[in-house]
C-alpha atoms as an extended CHARMM CRD file, in Angstrom:
* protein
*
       147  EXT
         1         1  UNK       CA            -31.8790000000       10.0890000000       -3.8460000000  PROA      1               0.0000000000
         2         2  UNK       CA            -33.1250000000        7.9910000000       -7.2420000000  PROA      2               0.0000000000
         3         3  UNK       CA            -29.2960000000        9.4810000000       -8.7200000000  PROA      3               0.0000000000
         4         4  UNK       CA            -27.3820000000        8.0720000000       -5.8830000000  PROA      4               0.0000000000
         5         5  UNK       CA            -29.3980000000        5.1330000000       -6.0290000000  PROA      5               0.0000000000
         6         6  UNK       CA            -28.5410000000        4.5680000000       -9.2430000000  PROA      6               0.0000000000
         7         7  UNK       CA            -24.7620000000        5.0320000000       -9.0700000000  PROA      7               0.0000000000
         8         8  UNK       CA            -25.3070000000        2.3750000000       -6.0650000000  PROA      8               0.0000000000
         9         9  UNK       CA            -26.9570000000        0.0710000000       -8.7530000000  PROA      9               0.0000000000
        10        10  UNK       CA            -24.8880000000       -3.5160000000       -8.3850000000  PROA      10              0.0000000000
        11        11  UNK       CA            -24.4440000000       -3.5520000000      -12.0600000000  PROA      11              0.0000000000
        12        12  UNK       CA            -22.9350000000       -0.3820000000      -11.9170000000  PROA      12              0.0000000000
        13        13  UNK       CA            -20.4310000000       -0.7040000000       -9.3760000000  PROA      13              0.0000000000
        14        14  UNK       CA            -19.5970000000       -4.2040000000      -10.8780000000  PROA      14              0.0000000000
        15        15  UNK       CA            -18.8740000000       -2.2670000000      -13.9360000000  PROA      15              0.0000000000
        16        16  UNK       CA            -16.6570000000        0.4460000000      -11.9270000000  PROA      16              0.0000000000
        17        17  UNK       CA            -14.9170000000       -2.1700000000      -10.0260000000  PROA      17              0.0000000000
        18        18  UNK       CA            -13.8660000000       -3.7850000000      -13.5550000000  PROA      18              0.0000000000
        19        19  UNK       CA            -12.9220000000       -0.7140000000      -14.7650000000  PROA      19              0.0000000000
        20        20  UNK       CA            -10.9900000000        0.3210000000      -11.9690000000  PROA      20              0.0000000000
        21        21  UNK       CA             -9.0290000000       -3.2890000000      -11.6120000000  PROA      21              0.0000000000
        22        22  UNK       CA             -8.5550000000       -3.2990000000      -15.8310000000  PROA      22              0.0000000000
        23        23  UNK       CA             -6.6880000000        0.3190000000      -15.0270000000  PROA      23              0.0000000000
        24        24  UNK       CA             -4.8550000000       -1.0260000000      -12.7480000000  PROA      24              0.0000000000
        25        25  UNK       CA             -2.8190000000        1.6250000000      -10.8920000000  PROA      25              0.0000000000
        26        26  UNK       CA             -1.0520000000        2.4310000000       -7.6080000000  PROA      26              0.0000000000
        27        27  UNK       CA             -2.8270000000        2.1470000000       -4.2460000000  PROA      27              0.0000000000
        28        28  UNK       CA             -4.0960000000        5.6550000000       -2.3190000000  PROA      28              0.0000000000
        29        29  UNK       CA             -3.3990000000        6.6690000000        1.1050000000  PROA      29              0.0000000000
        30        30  UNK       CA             -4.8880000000        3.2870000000        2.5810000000  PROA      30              0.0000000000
        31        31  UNK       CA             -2.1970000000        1.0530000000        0.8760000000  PROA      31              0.0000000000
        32        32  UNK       CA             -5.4460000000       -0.5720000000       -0.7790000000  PROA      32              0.0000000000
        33        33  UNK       CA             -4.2730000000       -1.9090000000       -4.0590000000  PROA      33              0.0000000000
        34        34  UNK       CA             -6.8840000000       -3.0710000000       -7.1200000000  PROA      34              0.0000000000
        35        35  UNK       CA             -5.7870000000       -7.0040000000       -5.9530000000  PROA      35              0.0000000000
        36        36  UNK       CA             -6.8640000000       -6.1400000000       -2.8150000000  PROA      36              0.0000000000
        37        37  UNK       CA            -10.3730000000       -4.0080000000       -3.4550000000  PROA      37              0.0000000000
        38        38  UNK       CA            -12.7520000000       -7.2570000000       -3.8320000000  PROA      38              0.0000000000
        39        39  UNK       CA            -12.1910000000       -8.4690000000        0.0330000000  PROA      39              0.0000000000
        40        40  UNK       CA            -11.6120000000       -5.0250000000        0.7530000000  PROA      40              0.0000000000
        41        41  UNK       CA            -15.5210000000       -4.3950000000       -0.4950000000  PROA      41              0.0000000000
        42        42  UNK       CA            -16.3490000000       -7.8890000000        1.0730000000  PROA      42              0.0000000000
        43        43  UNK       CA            -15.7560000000       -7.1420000000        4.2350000000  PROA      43              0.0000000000
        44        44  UNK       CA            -16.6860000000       -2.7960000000        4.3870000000  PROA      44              0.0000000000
        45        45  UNK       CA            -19.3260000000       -2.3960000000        1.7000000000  PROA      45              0.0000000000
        46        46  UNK       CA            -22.3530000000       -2.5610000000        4.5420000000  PROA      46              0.0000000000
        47        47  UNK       CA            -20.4880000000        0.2370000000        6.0940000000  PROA      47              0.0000000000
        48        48  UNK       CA            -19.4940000000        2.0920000000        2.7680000000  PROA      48              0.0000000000
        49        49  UNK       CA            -22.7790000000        1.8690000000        1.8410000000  PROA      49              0.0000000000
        50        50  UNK       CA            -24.6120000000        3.5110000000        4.7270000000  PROA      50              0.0000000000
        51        51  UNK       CA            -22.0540000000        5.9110000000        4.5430000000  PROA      51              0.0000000000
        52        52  UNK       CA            -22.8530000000        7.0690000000        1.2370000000  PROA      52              0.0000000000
        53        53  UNK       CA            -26.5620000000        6.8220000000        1.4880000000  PROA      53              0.0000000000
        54        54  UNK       CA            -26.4820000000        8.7550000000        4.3540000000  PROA      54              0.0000000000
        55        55  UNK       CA            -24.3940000000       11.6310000000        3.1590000000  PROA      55              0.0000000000
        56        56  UNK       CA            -21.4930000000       10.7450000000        6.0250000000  PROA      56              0.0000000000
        57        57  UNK       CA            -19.0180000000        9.1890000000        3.6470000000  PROA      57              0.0000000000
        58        58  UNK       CA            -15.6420000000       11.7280000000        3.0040000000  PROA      58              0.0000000000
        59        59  UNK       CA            -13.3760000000       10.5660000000        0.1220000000  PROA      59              0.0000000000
        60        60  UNK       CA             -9.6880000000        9.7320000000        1.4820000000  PROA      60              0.0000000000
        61        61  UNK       CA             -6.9170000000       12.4040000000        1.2560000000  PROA      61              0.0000000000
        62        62  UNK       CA             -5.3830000000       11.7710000000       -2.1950000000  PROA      62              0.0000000000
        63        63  UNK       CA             -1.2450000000       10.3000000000       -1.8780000000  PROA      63              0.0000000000
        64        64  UNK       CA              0.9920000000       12.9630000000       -3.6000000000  PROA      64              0.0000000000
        65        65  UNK       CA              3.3630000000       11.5110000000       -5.4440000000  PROA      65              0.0000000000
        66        66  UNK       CA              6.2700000000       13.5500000000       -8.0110000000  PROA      66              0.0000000000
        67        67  UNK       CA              6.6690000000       11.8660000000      -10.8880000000  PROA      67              0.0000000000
        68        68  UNK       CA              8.8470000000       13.6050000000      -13.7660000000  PROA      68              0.0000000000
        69        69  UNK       CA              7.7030000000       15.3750000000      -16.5020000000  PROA      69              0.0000000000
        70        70  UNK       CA              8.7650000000       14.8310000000      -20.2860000000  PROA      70              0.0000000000
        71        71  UNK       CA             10.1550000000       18.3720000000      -20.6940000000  PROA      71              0.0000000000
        72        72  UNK       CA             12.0590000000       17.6800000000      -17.6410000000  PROA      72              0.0000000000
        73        73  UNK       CA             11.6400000000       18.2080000000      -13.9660000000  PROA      73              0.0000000000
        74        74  UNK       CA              9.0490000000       17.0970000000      -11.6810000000  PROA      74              0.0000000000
        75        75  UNK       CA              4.9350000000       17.2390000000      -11.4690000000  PROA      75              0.0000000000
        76        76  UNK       CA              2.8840000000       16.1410000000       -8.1980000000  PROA      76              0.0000000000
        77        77  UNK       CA              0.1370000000       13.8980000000       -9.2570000000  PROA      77              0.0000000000
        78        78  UNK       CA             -2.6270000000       12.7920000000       -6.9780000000  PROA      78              0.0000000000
        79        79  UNK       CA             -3.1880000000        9.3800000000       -6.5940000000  PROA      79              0.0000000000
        80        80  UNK       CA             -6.8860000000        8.7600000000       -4.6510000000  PROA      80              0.0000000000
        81        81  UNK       CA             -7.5370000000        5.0050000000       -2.5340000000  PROA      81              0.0000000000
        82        82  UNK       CA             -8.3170000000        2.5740000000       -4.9200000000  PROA      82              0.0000000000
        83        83  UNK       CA            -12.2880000000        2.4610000000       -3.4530000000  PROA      83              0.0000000000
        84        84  UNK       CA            -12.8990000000        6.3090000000       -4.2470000000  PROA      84              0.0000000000
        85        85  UNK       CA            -11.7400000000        5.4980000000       -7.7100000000  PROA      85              0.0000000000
        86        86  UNK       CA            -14.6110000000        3.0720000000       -8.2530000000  PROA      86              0.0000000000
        87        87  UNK       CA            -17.3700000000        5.2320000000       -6.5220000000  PROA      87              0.0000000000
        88        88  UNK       CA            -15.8830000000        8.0810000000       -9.1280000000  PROA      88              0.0000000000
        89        89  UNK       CA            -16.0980000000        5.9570000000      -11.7260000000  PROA      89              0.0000000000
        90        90  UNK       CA            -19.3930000000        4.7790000000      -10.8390000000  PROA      90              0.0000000000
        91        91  UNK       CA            -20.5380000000        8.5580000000      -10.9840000000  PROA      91              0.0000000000
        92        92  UNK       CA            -19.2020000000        9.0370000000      -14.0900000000  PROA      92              0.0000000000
        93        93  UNK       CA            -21.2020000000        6.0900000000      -15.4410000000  PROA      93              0.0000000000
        94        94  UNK       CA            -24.4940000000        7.3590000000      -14.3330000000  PROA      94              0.0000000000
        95        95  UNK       CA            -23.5330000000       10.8740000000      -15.3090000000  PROA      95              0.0000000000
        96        96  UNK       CA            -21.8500000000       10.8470000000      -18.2670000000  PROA      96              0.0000000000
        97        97  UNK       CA            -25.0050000000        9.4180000000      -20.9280000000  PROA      97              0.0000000000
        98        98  UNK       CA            -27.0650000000       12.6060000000      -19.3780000000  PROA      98              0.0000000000
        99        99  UNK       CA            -24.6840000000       15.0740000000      -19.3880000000  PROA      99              0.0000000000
       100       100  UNK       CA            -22.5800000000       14.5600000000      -22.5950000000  PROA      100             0.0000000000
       101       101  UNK       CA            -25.0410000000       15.1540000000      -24.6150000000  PROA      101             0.0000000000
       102       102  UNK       CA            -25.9500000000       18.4530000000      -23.8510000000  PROA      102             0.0000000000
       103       103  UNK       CA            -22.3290000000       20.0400000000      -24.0350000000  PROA      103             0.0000000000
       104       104  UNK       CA            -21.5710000000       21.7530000000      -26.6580000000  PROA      104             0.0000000000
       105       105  UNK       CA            -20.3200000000       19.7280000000      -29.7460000000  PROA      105             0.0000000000
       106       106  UNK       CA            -17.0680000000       22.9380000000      -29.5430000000  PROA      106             0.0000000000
       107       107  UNK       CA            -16.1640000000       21.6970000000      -25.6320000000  PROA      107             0.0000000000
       108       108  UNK       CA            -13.2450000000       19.3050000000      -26.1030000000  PROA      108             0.0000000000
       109       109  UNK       CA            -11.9220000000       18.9300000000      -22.1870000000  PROA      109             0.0000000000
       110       110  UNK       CA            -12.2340000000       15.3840000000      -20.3690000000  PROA      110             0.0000000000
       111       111  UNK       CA            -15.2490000000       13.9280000000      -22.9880000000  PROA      111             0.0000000000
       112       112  UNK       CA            -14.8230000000       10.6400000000      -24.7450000000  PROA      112             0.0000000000
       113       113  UNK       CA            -13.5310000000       10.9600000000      -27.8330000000  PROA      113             0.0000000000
       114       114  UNK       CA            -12.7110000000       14.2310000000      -28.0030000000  PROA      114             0.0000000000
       115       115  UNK       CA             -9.1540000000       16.0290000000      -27.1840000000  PROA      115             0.0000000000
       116       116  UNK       CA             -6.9930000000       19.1270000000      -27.2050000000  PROA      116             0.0000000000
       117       117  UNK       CA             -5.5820000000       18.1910000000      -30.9760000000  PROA      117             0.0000000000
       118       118  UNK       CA             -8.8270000000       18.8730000000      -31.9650000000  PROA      118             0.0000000000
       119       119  UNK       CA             -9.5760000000       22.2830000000      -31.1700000000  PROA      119             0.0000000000
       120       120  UNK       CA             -6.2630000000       23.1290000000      -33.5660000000  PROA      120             0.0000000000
       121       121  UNK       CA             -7.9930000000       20.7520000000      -36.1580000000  PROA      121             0.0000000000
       122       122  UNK       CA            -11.1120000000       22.7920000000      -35.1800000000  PROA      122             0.0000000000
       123       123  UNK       CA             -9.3440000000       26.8140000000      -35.5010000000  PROA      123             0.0000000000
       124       124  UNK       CA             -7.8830000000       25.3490000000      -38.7910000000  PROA      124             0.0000000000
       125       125  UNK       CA            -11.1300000000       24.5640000000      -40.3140000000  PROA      125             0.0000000000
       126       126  UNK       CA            -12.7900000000       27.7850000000      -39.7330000000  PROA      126             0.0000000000
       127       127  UNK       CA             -9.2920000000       29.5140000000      -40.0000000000  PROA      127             0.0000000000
       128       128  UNK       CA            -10.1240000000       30.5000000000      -43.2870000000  PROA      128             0.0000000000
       129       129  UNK       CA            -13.6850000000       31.9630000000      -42.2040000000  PROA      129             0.0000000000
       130       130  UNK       CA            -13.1780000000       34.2620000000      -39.1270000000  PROA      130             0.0000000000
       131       131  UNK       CA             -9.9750000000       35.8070000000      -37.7820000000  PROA      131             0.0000000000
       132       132  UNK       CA             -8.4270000000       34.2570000000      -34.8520000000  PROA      132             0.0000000000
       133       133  UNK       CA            -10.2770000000       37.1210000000      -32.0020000000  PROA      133             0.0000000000
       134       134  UNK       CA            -13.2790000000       35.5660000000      -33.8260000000  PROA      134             0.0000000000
       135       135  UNK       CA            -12.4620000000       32.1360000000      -33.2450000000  PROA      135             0.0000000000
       136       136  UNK       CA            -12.0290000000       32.0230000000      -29.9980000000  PROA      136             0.0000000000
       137       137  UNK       CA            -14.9120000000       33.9060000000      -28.9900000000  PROA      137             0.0000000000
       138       138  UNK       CA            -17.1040000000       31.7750000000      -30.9530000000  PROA      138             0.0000000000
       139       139  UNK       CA            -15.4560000000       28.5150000000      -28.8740000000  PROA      139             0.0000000000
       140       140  UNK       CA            -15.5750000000       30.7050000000      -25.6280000000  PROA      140             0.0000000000
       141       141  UNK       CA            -19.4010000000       31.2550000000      -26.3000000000  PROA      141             0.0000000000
       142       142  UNK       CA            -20.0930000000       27.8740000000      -27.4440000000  PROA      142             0.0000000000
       143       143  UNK       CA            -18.1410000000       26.2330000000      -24.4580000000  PROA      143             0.0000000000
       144       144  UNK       CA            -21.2970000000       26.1510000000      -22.1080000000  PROA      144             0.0000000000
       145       145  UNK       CA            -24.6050000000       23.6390000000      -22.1180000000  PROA      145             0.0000000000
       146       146  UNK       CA            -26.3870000000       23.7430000000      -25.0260000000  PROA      146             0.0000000000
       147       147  UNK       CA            -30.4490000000       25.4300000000      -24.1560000000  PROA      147             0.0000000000
């Protein structure tokens, strides 16, 4: 209960809220755009709130949308209501400083300041050390939580 308390921390939702309305974005299944979130929240948050304390709240269904790719054709992409994106980002606030830290420095999916162009950067700098069946186990075995 002390995480979700946390994540439910005004200062932290005021700084998912921000984020969320700096980010901008299209409006979920709810029509609920980031103009409308603040009297959205003024006038539901008593509710929302109970609802996540309590362990009753369920995210909205996401809005598919097809947008095209660059290589051509089409992609669905998942657009969630405009409120789960700040509770999400509010989750990622509280987890991210103890998490992060932990992973291994060789895990380069969805982590601030790290990216896919660096795991080529990465196989090039040991490229000359181990063959490439080497390599990847090495990132493979390294991918997990550091003990």
């Amino acid at each position: 209960m002390e995480l979700l308390t946390n994540i439910l921390r005004r200062a932290n939702l005021k700084t998912a809220y921000e984020n969320v309305v700096r980010n901008k974005g299209s409006s979920g299944v709810d029509g609920i755009g980031t103009d409308q979130l603040k009297p959205y929240l003024q006038q539901h948050w008593s509710r929302l709130k109970e609802e996540l304390l309590s362990g009753h709240y369920h995210p909205r269904a996401v809005l598919g949308v097809t947008i095209p790719k660059r290589s051509g054709g089409e992609r669905m992409l998942g657009i969630p209501t405009t409120f789960d994106r700040m509770i999400r980002q509010a989750i990622h606030q509280e987890l991210s400083p103890r998490f992060d830290p932990a992973f291994s420095p060789y895990s380069y999916g969805f982590r601030p300041g790290k990216n896919a162009g660096q795991v080529i950067t990465s196989f090039f700098s040991f490229g000359n050390q181990m063959s490439c069946l080497q390599f990847s186990s090495f990132v493979i075995s390294n991918s997990h939580f550091h003990s």
